[in-house]
MINURO-779034 format. One record per residue: residue number from 0; x, z, y of N, C-alpha, C in turn; residue in three letters; chain. Coordinates in nm, 2 decimals, padded with zeros to 4 digits. Each point is the difference from the previous one (the first is absolute). Example, Ala and Ser with C-alpha at 12.3 -4.5 7.8 and 13.67 -1.06 7.14 Angstrom:
BEGIN
+-----+--------+--------+--------+--------+--------+--------+--------+--------+--------+-----+----+
:   i :    n_x :    n_z :    n_y :   ca_x :   ca_z :   ca_y :    c_x :    c_z :    c_y :  aa : ch :
+-----+--------+--------+--------+--------+--------+--------+--------+--------+--------+-----+----+
:   0 :  01.32 :  00.78 : -00.57 : -00.09 :  00.00 :  00.12 :  00.09 :  00.00 :  00.12 : ALA :  A :
:   1 : -00.04 : -00.07 :  00.11 :  00.09 :  00.00 :  00.11 : -00.08 :  00.08 :  00.11 : SER :  A :
+-----+--------+--------+--------+--------+--------+--------+--------+--------+--------+-----+----+
END
This chain:
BEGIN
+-----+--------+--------+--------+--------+--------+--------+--------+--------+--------+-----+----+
:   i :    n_x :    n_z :    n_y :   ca_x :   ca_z :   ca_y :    c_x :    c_z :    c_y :  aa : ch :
+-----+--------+--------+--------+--------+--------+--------+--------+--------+--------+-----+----+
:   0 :  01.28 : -00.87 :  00.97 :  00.01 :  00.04 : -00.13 : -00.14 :  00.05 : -00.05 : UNK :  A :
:   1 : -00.12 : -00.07 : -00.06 : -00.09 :  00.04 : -00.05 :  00.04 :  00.12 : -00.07 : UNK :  A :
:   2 : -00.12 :  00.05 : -00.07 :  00.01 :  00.18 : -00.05 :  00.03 :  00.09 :  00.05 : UNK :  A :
:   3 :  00.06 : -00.05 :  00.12 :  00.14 :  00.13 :  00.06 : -00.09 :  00.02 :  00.14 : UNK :  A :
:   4 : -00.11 :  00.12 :  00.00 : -00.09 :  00.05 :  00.12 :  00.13 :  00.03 :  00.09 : UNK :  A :
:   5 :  00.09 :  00.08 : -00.03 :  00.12 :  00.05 :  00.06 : -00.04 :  00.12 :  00.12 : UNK :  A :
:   6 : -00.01 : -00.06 :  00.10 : -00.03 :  00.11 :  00.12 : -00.09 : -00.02 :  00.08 : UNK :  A :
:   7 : -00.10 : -00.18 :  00.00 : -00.06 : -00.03 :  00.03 : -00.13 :  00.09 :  00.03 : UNK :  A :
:   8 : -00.07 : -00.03 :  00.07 : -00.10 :  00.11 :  00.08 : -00.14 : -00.03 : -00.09 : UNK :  A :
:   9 : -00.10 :  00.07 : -00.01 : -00.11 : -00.04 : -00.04 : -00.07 : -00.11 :  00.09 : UNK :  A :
:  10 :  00.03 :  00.04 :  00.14 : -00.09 : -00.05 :  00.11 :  00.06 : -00.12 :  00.00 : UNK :  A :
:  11 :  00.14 : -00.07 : -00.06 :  00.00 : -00.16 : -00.01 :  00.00 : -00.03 : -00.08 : UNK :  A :
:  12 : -00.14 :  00.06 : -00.08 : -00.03 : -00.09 : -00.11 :  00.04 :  00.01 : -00.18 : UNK :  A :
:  13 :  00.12 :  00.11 :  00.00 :  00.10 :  00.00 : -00.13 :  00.01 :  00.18 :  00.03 : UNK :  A :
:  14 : -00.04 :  00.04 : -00.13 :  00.05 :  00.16 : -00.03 :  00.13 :  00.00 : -00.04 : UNK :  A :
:  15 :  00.05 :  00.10 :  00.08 :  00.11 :  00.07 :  00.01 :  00.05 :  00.07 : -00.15 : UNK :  A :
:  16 :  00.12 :  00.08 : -00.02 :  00.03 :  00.00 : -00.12 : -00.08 :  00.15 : -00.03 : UNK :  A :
:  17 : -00.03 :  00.06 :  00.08 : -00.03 :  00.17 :  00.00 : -00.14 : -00.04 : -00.04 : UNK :  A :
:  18 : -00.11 : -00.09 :  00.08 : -00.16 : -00.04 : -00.06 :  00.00 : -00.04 : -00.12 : UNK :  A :
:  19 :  00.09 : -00.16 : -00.03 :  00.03 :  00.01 : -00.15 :  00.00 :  00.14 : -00.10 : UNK :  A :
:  20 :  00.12 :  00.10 :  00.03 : -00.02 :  00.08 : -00.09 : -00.10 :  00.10 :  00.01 : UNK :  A :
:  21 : -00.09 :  00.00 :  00.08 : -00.11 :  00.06 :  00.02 : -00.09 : -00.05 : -00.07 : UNK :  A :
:  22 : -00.03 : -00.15 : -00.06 : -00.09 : -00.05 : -00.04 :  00.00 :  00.03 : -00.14 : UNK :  A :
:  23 :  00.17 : -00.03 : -00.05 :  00.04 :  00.07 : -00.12 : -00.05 :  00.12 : -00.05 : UNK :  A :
:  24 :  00.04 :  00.10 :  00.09 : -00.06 :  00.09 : -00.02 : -00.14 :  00.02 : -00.06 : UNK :  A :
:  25 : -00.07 : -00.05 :  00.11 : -00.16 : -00.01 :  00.01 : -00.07 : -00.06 : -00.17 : UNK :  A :
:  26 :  00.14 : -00.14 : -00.03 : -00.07 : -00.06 : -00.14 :  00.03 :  00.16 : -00.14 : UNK :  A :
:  27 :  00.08 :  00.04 :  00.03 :  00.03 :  00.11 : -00.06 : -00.05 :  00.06 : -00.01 : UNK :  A :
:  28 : -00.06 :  00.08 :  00.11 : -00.15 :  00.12 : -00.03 : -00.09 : -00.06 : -00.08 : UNK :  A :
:  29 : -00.04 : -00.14 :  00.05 : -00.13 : -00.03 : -00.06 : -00.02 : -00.07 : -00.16 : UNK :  A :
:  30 :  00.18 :  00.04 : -00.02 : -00.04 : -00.07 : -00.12 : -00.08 :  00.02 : -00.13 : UNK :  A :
:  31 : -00.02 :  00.12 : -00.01 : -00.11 :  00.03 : -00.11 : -00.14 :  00.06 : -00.01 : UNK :  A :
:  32 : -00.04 : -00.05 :  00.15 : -00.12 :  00.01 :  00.07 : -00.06 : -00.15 : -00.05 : UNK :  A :
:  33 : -00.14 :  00.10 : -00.05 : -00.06 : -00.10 : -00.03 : -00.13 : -00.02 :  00.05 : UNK :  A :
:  34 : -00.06 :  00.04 :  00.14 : -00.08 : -00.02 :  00.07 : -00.02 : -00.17 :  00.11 : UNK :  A :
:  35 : -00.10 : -00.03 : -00.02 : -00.01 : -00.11 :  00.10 :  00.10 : -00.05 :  00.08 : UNK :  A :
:  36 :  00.01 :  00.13 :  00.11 :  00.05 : -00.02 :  00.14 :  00.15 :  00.00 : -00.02 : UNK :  A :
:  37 :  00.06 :  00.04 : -00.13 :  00.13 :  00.02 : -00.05 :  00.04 : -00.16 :  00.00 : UNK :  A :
:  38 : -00.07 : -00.02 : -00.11 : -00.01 : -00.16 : -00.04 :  00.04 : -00.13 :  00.09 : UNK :  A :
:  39 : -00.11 :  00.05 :  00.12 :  00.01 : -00.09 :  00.07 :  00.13 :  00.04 :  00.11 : UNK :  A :
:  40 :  00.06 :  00.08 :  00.01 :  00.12 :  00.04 :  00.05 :  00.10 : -00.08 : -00.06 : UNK :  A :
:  41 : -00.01 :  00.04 : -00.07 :  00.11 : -00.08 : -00.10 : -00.01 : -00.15 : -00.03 : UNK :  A :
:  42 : -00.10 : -00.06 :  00.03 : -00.03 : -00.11 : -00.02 :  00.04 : -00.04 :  00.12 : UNK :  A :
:  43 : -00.03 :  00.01 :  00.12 :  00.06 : -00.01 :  00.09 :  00.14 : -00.02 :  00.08 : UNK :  A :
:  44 :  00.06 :  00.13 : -00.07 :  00.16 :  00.00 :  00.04 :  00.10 : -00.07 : -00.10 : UNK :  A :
:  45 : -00.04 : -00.04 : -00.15 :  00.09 : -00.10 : -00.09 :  00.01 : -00.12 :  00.10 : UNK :  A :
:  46 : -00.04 : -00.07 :  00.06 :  00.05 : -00.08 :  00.05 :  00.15 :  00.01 :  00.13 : UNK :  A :
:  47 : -00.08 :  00.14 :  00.09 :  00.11 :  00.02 :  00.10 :  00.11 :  00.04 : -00.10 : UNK :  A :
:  48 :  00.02 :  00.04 : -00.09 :  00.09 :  00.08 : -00.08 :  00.12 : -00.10 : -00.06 : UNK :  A :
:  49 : -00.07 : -00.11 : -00.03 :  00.07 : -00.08 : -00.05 :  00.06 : -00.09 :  00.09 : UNK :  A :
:  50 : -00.05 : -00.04 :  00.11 :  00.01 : -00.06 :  00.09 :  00.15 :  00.03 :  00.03 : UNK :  A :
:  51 :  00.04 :  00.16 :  00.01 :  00.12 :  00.07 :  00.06 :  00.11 :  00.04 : -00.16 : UNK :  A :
:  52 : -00.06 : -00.05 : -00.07 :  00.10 :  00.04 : -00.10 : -00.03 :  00.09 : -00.06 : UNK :  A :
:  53 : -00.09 :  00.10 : -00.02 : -00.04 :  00.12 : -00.05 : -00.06 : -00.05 : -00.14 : UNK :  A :
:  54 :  00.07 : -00.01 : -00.07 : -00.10 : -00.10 : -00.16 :  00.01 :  00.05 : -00.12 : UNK :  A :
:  55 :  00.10 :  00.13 : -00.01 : -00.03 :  00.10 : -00.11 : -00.18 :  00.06 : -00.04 : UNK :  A :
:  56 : -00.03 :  00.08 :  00.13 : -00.12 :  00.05 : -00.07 : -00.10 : -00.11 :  00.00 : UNK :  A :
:  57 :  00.03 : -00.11 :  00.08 : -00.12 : -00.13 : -00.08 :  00.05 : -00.02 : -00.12 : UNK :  A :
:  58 :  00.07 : -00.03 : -00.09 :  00.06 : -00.06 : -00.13 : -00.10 :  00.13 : -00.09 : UNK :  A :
:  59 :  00.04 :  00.11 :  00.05 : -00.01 :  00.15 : -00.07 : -00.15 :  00.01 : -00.01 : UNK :  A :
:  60 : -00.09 : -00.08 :  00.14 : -00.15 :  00.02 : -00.01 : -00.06 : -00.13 : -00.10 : UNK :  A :
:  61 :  00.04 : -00.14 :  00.02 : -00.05 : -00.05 : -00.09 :  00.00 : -00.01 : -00.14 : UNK :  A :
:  62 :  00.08 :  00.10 : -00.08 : -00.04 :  00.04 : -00.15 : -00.07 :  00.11 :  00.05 : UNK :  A :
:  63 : -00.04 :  00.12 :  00.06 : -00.08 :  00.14 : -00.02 : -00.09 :  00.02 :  00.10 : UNK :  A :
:  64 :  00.01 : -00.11 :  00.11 : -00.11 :  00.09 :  00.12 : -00.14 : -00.05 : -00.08 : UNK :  A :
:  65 : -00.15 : -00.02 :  00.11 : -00.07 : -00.06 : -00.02 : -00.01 : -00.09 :  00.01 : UNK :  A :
:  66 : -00.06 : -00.09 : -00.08 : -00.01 : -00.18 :  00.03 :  00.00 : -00.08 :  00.09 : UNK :  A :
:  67 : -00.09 :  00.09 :  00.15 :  00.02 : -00.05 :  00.12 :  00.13 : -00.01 :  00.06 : UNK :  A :
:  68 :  00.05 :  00.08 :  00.00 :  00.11 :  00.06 :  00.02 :  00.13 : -00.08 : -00.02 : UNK :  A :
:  69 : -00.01 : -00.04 : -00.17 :  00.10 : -00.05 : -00.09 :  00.01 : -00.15 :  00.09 : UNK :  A :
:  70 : -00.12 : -00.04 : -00.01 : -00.06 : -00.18 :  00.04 :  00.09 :  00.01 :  00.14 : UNK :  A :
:  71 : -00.01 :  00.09 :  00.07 :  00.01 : -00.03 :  00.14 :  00.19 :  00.02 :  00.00 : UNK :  A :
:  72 :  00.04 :  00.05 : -00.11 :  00.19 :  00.03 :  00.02 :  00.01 : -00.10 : -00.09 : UNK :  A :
:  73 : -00.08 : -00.08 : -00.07 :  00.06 : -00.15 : -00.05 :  00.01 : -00.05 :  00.13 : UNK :  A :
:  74 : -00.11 : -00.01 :  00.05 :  00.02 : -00.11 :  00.15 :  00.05 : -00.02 :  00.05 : UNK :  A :
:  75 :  00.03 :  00.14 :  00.05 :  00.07 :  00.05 :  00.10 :  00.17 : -00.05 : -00.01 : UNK :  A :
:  76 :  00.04 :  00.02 : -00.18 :  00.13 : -00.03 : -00.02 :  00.01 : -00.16 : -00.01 : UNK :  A :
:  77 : -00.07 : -00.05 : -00.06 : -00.01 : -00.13 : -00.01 :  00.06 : -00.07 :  00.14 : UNK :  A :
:  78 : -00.09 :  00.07 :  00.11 : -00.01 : -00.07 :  00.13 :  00.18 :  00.01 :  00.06 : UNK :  A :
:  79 :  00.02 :  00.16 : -00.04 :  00.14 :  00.00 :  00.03 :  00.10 : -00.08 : -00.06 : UNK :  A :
:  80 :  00.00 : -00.04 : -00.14 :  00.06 : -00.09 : -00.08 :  00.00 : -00.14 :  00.09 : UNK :  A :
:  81 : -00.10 : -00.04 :  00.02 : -00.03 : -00.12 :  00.04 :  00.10 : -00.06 :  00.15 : UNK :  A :
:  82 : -00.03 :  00.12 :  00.09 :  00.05 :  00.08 :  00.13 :  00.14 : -00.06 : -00.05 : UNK :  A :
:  83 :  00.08 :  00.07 : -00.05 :  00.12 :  00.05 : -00.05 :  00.07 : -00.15 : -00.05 : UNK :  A :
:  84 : -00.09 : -00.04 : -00.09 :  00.05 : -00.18 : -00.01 :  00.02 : -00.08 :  00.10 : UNK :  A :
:  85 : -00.05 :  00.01 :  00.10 : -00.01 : -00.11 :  00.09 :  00.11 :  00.03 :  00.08 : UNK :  A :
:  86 :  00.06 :  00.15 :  00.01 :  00.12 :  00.00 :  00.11 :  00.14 : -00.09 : -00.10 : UNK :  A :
:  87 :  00.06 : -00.06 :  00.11 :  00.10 : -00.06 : -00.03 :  00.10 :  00.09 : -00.05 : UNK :  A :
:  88 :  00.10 : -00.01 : -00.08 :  00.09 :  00.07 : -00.04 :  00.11 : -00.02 :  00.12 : UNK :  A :
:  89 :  00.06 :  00.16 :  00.03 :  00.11 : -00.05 :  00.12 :  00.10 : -00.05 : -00.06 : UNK :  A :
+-----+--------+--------+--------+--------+--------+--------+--------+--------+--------+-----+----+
END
């Protein structure tokens, strides 16, 4: 079941649902940090984020974050859209 980390270990590869919400978290604090190292945090994790289903605060960042920011949770959703088409309908 893509999206679904479930209980999977980090160490094979797929975060678990507890890191997931940890990352959430993480996009949370940094949301209205507007330093560099923020930036690039965030630019970083829109992809894992989306990857797992987490697509509220990307939607939410590309109208208000910074540009870098915004570009990288188009992608990021895009990629998941794309992802998301290709699975067969059960």
């Amino acid at each position: 079941m893509q999206g679904d980390a479930g209980g999977a270990s980090p160490a094979g590869g797929e975060l678990g649902r507890g890191e997931v919400s940890r990352l959430a978290r993480l996009w949370a604090q940094l949301r209205d940090a507007t330093d560099e190292r923020s930036i690039r945090a965030r630019v970083e994790l829109a992809p894992f984020l989306a990857a797992r289903g987490v697509l509220e605060p990307l939607y939410e960042a590309v109208r208000d974050a910074p540009p870098a920011v915004g570009a990288a949770c188009l992608e990021a959703l895009g990629r998941d859209e794309a992802r998301r088409s290709e699975i067969p309908p059960d």
